[in-house]
TIMI-559628 format. One record per atom (N, C-alpha, C, O): residue in one letter; x, y, z. Coordinates in pm, whole numbers, plus 32768, in hexadecimal, padded with zeros to 4 digits. Last residue first. Layout:
BEGIN
AXYZ/...
END
This chain:
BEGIN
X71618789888C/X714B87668904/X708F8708891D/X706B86E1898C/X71AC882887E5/X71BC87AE87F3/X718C87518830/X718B86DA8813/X718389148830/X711D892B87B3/X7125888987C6/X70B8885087BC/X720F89E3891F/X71B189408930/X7177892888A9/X70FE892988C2/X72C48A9688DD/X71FD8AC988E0/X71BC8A55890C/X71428A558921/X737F8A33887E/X73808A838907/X73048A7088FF/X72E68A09893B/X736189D98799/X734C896A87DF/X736789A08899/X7366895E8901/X73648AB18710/X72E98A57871E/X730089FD8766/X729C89B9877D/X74568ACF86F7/X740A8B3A872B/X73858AFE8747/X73428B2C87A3/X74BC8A0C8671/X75368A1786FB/X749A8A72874F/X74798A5B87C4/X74518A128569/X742389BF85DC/X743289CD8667/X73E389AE86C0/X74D28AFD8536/X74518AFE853E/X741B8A87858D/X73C58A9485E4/X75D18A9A8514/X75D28B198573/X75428B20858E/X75268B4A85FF/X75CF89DF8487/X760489F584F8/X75DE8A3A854D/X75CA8A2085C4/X759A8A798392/X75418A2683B3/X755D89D68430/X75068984844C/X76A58B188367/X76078B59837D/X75918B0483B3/X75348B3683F4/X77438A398332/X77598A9283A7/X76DD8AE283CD/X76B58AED8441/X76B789F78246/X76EF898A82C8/X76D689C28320/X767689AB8369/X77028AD581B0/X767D8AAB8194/X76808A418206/X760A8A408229/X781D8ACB8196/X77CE8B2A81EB/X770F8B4281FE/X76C58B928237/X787689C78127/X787889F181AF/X784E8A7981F0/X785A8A928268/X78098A1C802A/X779489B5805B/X77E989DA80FE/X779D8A0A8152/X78A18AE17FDF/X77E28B0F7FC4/X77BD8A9D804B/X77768AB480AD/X79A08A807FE1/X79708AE38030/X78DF8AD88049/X78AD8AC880B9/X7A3089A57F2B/X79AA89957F73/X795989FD7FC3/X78E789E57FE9/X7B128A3E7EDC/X7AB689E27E88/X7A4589CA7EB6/X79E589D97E6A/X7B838A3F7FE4/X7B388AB37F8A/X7B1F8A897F2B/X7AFC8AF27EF7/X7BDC89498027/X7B7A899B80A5/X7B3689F78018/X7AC289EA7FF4/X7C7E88F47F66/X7C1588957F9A/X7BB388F87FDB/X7B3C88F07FC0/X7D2D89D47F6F/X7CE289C97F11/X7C6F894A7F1A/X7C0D894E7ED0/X7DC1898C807B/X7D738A078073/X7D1C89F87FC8/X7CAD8A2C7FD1/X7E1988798030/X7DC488A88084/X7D8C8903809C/X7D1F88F680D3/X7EE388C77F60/X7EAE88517F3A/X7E1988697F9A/X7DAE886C7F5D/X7F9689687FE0/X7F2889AD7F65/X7ED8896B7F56/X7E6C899E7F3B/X801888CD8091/X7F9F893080E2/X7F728965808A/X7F1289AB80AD/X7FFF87678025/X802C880D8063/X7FDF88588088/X7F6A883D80A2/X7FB0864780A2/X7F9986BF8084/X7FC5871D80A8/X7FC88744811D/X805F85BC8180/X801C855C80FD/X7FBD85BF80B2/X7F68857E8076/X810586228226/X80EB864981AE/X80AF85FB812F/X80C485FB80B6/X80BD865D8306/X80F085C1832C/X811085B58272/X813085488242/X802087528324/X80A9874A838E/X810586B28374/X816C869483B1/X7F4C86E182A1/X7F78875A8270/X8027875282B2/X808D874F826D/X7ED38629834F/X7EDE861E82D4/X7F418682828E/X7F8986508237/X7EE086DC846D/X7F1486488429/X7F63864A838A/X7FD5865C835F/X7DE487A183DC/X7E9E87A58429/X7ECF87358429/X7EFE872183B9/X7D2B86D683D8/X7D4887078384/X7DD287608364/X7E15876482FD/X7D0C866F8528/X7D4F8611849A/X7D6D8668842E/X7DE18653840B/X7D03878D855A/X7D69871A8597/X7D6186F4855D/X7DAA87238506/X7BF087D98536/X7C5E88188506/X7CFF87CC8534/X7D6588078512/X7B9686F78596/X7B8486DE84E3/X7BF5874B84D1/X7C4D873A847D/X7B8E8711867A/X7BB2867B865A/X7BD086AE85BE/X7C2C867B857F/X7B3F881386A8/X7B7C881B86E0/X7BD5874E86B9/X7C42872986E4/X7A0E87D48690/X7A4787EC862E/X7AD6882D8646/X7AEE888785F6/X79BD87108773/X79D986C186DA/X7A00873C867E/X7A198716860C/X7A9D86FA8887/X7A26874D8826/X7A378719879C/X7AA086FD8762/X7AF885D18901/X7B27867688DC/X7A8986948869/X7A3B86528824/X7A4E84FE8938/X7AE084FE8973/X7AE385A5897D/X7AD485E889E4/X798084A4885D/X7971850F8899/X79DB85108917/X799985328978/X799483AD87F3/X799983B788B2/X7993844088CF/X799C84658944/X797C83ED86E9/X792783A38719/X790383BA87B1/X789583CF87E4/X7A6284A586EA/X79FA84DA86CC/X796C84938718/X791584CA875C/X7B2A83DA8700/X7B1A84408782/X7A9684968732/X7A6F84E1878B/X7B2D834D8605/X7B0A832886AC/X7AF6837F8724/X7ABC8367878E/X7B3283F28553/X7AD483CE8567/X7AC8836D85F8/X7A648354863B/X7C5A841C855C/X7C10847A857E/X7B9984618599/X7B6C84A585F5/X7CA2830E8540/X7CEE835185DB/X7C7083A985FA/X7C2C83A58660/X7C6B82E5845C/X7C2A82B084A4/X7C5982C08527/X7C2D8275857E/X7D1583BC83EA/X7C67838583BC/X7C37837E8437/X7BF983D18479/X7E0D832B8413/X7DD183EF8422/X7D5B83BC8427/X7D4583818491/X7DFA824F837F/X7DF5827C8412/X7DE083078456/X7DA9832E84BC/X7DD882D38277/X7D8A825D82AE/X7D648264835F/X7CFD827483A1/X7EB683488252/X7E2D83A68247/X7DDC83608276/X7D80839C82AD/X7F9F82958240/X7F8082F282C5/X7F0A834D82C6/X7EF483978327/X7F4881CD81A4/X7F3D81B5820C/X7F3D82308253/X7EE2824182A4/X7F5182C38092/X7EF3825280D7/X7EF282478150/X7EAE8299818F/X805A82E480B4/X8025833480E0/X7F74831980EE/X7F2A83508140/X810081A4804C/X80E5821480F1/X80A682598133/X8095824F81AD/X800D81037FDE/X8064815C7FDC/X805781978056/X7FFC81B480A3/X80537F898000/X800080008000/X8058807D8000/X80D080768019/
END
């Protein structure tokens, strides 16, 4: 297998374990694996900032729909 395979693999699944156990804040896990990834260089850092801004629309369309539940779910709407 290729190297950088295996180490995106375990990144992966390092990060997705502490997401699951909620251990550390899950987005405080993803900016950690994605540092990983970046710090362990199985991607450069153009390679990764053009992943993020290629997608902008939909992570701020995320972040808005975050923020609206985060607010609804103060109000009991869940409940």
């Amino acid at each position: 297998m290729n190297f950088n395979l295996v180490v995106t693999l375990i990144i992966f699944i390092i990060t997705f374990y502490f997401i699951i156990t909620e251990k550390i804040p899950r987005s405080s896990a993803a900016i950690i694996g994605g540092a990983a990834v970046v710090f362990l260089r199985v991607i450069d850092e153009h390679e990764a900032l053009h992943a993020i801004s290629s997608n902008l629309e939909i992570l701020i369309l995320l972040m808005g729909l975050m923020v609206i539940v985060n607010i609804m779910a103060e109000t009991g709407i869940f409940q």
